[in-house]
C-alpha positions in Angstrom: -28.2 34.7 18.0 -24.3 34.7 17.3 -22.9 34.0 14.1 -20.0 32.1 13.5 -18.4 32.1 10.1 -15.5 29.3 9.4 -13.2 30.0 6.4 -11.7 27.2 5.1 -8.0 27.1 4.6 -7.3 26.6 0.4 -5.7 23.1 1.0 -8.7 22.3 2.4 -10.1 22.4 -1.0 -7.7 19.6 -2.4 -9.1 17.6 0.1 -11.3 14.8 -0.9 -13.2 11.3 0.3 -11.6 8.3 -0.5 -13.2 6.4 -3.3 -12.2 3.6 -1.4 -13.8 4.2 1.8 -16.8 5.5 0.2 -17.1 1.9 -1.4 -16.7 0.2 1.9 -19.9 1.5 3.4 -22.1 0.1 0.2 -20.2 -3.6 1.1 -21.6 -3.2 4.9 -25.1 -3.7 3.5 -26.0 -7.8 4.3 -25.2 -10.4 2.1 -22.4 -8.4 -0.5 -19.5 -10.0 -1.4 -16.6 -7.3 -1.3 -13.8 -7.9 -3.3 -13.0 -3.8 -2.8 -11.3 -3.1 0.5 -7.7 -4.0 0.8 -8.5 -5.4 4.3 -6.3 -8.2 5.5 -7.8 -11.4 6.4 -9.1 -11.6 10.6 -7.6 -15.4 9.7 -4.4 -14.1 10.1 -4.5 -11.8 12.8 -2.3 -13.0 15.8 -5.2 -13.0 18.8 -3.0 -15.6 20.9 -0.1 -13.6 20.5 -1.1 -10.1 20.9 -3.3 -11.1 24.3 0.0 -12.8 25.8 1.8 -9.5 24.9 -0.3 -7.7 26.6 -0.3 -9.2 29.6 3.3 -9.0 29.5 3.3 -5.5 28.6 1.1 -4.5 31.2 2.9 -6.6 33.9 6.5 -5.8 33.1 6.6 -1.6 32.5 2.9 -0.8 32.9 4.2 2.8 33.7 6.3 3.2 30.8 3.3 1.7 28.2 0.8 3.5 29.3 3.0 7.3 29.6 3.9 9.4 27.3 7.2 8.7 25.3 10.0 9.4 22.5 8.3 10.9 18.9 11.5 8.6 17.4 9.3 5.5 18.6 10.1 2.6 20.9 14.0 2.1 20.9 13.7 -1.8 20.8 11.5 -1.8 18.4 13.4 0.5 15.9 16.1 -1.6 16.3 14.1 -4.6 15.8 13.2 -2.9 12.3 16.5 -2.2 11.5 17.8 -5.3 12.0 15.1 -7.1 10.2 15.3 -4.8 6.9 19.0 -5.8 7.1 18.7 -9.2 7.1 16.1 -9.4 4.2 18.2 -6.9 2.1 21.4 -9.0 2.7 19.4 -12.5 1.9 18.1 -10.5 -1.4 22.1 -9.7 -1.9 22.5 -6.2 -1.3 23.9 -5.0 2.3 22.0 -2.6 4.2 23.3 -1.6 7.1 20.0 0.1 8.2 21.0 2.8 11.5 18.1 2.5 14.3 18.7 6.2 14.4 17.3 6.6 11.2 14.3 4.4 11.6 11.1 6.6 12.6 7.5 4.4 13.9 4.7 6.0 12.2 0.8 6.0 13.2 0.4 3.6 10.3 2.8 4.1 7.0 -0.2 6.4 6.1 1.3 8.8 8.4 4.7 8.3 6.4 3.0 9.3 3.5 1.7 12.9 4.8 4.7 13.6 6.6 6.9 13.1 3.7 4.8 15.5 1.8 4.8 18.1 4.9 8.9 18.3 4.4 9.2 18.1 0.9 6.4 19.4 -1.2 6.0 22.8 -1.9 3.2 24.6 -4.1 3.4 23.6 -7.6 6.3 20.7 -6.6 6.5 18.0 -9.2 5.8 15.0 -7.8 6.4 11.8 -10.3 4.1 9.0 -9.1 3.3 5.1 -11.6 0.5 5.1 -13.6 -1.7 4.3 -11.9 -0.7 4.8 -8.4 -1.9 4.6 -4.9 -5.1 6.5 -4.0 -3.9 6.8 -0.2 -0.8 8.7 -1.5 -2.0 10.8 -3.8 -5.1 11.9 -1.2 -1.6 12.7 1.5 0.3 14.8 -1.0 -2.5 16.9 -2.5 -2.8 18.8 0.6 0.5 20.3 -0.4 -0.6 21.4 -4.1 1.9 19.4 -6.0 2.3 19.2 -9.4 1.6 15.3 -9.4 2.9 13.7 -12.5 2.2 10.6 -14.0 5.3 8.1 -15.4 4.0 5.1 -18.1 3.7 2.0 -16.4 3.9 -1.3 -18.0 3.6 -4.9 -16.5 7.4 -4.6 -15.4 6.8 -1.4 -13.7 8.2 2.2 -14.4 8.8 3.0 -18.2 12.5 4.3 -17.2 12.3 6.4 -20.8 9.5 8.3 -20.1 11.0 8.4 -16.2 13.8 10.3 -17.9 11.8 12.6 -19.6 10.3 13.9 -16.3 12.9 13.8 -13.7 14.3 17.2 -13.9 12.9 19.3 -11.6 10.6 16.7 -9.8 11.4 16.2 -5.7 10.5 12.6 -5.9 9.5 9.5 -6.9 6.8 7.9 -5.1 7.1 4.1 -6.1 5.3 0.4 -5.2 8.0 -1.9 -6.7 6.6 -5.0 -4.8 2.5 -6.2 -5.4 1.8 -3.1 -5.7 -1.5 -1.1 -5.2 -4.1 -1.3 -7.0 -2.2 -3.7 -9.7 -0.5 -6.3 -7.8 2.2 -6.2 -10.1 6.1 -5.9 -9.3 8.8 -4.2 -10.6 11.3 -6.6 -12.7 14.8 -6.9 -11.5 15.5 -5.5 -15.0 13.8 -2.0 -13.9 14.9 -1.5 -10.5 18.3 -1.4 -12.1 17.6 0.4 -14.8 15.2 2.7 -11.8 18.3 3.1 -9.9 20.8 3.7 -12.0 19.1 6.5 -13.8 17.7 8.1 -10.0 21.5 7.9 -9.5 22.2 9.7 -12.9 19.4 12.0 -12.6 19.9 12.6 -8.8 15.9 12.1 -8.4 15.2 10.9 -4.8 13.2 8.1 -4.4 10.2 7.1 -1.9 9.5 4.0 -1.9 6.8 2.1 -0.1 6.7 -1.3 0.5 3.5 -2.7 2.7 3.2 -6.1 1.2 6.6 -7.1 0.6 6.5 -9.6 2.6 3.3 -11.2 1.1 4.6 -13.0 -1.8 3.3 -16.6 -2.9 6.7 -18.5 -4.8 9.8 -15.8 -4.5 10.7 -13.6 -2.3 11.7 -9.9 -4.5 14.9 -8.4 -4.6 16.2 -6.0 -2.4 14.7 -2.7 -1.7 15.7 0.3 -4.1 16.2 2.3 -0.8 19.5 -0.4 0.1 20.9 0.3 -3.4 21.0 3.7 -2.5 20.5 4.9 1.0 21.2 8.4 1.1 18.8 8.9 -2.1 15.5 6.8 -0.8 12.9 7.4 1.6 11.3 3.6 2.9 8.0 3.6 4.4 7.2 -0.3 5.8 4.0 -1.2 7.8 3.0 -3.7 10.4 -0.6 -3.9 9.4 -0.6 -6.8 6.2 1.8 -9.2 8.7 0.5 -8.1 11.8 -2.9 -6.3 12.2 -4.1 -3.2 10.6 -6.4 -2.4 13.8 -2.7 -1.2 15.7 -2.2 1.8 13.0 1.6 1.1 13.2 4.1 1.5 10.2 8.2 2.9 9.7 10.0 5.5 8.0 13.8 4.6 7.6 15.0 8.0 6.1 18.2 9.7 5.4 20.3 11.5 7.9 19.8 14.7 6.0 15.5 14.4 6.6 15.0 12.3 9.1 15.3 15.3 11.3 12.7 17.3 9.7 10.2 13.9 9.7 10.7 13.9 13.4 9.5 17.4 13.8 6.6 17.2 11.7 5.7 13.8 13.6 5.9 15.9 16.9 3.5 18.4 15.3 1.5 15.7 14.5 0.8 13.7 17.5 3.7 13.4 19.4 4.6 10.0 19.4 2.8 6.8 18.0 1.0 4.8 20.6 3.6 3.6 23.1 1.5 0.7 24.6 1.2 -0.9 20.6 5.0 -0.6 20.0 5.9 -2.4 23.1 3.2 -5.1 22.2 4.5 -5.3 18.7 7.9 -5.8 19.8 6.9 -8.4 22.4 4.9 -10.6 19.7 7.8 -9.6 16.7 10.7 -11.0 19.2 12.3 -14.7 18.7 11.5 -14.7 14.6 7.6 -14.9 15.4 6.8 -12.9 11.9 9.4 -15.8 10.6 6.7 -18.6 11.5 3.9 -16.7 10.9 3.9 -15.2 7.4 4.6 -18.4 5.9 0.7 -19.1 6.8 -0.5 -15.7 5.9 1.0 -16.4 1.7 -0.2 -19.5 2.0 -3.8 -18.4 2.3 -3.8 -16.0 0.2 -2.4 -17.7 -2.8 -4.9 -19.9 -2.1 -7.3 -17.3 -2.6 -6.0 -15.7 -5.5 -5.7 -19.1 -7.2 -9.6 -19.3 -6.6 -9.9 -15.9 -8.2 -8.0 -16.7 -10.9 -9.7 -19.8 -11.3 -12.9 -18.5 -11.2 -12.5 -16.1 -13.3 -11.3 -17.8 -15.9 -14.3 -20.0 -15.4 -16.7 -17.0 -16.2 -14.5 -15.2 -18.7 -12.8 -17.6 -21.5 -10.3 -15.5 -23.5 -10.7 -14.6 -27.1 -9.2 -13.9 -30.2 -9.6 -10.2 -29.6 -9.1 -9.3 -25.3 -11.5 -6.4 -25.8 -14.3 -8.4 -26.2 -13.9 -10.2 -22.7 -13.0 -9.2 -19.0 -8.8 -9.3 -19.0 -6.9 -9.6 -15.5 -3.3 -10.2 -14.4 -1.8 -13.3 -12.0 -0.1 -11.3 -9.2 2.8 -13.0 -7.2 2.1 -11.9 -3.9 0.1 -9.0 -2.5 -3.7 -9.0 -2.0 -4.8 -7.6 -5.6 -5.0 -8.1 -8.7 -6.1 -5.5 -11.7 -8.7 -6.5 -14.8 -9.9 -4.8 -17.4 -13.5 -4.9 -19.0 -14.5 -5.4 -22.2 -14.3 -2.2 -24.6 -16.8 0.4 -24.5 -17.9 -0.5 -20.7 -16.6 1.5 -17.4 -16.1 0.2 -14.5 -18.0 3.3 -12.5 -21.0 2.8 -14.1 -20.8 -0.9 -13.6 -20.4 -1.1 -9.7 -24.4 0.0 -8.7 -25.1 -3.3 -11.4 -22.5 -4.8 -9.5 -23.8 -4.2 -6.0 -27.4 -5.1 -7.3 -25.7 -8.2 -8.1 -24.5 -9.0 -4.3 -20.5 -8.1 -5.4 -18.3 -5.1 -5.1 -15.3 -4.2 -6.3 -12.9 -0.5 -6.9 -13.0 0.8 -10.3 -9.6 1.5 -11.9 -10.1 5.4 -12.6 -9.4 7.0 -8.9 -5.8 5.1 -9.1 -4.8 7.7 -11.8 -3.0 11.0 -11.7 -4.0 11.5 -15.3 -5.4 10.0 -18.2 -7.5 7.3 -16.0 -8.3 3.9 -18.0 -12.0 3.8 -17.2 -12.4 0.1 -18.3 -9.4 -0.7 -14.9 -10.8 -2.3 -11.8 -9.3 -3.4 -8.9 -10.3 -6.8 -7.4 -8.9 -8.1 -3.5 -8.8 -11.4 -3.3 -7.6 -12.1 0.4 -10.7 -11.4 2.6 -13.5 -13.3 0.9 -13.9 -17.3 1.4 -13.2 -19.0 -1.7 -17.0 -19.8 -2.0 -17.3 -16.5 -1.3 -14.8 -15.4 -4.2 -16.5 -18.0 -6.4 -19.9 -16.6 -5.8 -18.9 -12.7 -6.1 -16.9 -13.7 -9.7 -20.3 -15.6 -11.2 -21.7 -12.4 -9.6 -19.4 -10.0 -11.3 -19.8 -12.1 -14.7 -23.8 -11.4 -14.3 -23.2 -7.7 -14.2 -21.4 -7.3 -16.9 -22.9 -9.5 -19.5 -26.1 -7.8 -18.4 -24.2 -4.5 -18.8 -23.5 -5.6 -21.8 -26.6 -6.9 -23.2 
């Protein structure tokens, strides 16, 4: 019988599961409550809209859909994007003339994220990332074999002193600065400022990614860090929270002096994002649709997080001391929000009580790129019911007074 003998590449090694996913197959068994997956709600999915699309799609250039096309993406809808980012940047009051050319449609913004790190981390690169930070960013860069460096994080965002002690040297900063993941929080007007002025100083490139923007409950944020600054930021925007995630689609707008590069690693990749999708995102995007339609999407899920909050303050009074009880944040947007259990518990060793319990949720510690808090866990509020969110909280509040007993 032949042998066959496969030899890993070394970056293979720095691959690992997502936590995340991982978590998402214990939730499939019957009856749990998941408040772990950052899954948008199926309420707000577009069915109507995507099946006339379609239609139209298929009817108008079924040829053109269904062939092979431009790596760049679908002209009309990069210019759609364009436009859009424009208009929002200019309503936040900081013009952004946003070039088409520079605006690159991604298999998902996941597919930002690794080509990003293709062109621009070496071996041993710093990398400067919050604390804590997106798990789905990390898992893209490590590939590469950065040196991924964490900057203090408070509720405001980025601690720009600490920032200042670690720029020199690093090739970027990856940053959430609106609801971000796994927190929820944003970045203060205050720090973006204070963000870009010292990037400016520093001449630290920022990438900044921004999926749930759009998702927020009384205000709308300021303007991106990438307008303040186009030539220094890399902006990675998705179509999955106001949209659907099942498309994979997502944008890079990047500078003249990468974009080129990004293109060529997205034609190594796989050619082109799905040419049918693009033209059926366009279609639905067209006439202000996402105008109409968001509005409905924050509206349930503040809803939602106002039943979490609710709920959870039901369950878990606060006290003198907030180690002795379960501790959380109100987000303004987003689909998160981040608590912390009492002292001396961790939320790992919580989640099989947790799951017993009919809830699950992400524990804090995989969001870190060093010195993990192991009492952090992340909660999503937008997928459940609100029964359902009030049943997984009295659910959550049983675990851990039992773990605690």
């Amino acid at each position: 019988m032949t042998q066959t003998h496969w030899t890993l590449a070394a970056r293979a090694a720095k691959m690992n599961p997502s936590v995340i996913r991982e978590i998402l197959k214990v939730t499939e068994r019957p009856g749990i409550i998941s408040f772990a997956g950052g899954l948008p709600s199926p309420q707000t999915f577009p069915v109507a809209e995507f099946e006339a699309a379609c239609a139209k799609v298929l009817k108008d250039d079924p040829a053109g859909a269904l062939q092979y096309a431009a790596s760049e993406g679908y002209g009309p809808l990069r210019e759609l994007v364009a436009e859009n980012l424009g208009k929002q940047s200019a309503a936040a009051g900081v013009p952004w003339k946003v070039d088409p050319a520079q605006v690159l449609i991604t298999t998902g913004s996941q597919q930002g994220l690794d080509l990003v790190a293709k062109i621009l981390i070496d071996a041993d690169s710093k990398v400067l990332v919050e604390s804590p930070t997106y798990l789905g960013a990390v898992m893209a860069f490590m590939p590469m074999e950065p040196n991924v460096v964490s900057v203090a994080s408070d509720d405001e965002g980025l601690d720009i002193a600490d920032l200042r002690d670690k720029a020199k040297d690093a090739r970027f900063l990856y940053v959430l600065p609106n609801f971000q993941n796994p927190t929820g929080r944003s970045m203060s007007e205050a720090r973006r400022a204070a963000l870009s002025a010292e990037a400016a100083r520093s001449g630290l490139p920022l990438m900044e990614d921004n999926p749930y923007g759009d998702l927020w409950f009384d205000q709308a944020p300021p303007a991106p860090l990438t307008a303040r600054n186009p030539e220094g930021g890399i902006y990675l925007g998705s179509f999955s929270k106001v949209l659907a995630p099942g498309l994979r689609m997502g944008f890079v707008v990047a500078p003249k002096a990468v974009h080129p590069k990004l293109l060529q690693a997205k034609q190594a990749a796989d050619l082109h994002s799905p040419g049918f999708n693009q033209r059926m995102i366009f279609e639905v995007m067209q006439n202000g649709f996402l105008d109409r339609h968001v509005p409905t999407i924050r509206s349930l899920y503040k809803a939602q997080r106002d039943a979490m909050l609710q709920a959870l303050a039901h369950h878990f009074p606060s006290t003198a001391n907030p180690d002795d009880t379960l501790t959380w944040n109100t987000p303004a947007g987003g689909m998160f929000l981040w608590a912390r259990l009492p002292k001396g518990m961790n939320a790992v060793d919580l989640l099989p009580r947790a799951v017993d319990k009919g809830v699950a949720f992400v524990p804090g510690a995989p969001f870190y790129a060093g010195n993990a808090d192991a009492r952090a866990m992340r909660l999503s509020f937008v997928t459940p019911s609100v029964e359902e969110i009030r049943r997984g909280v009295a659910a959550l509040a049983e675990a851990i007074h039992a773990q605690r007993s």
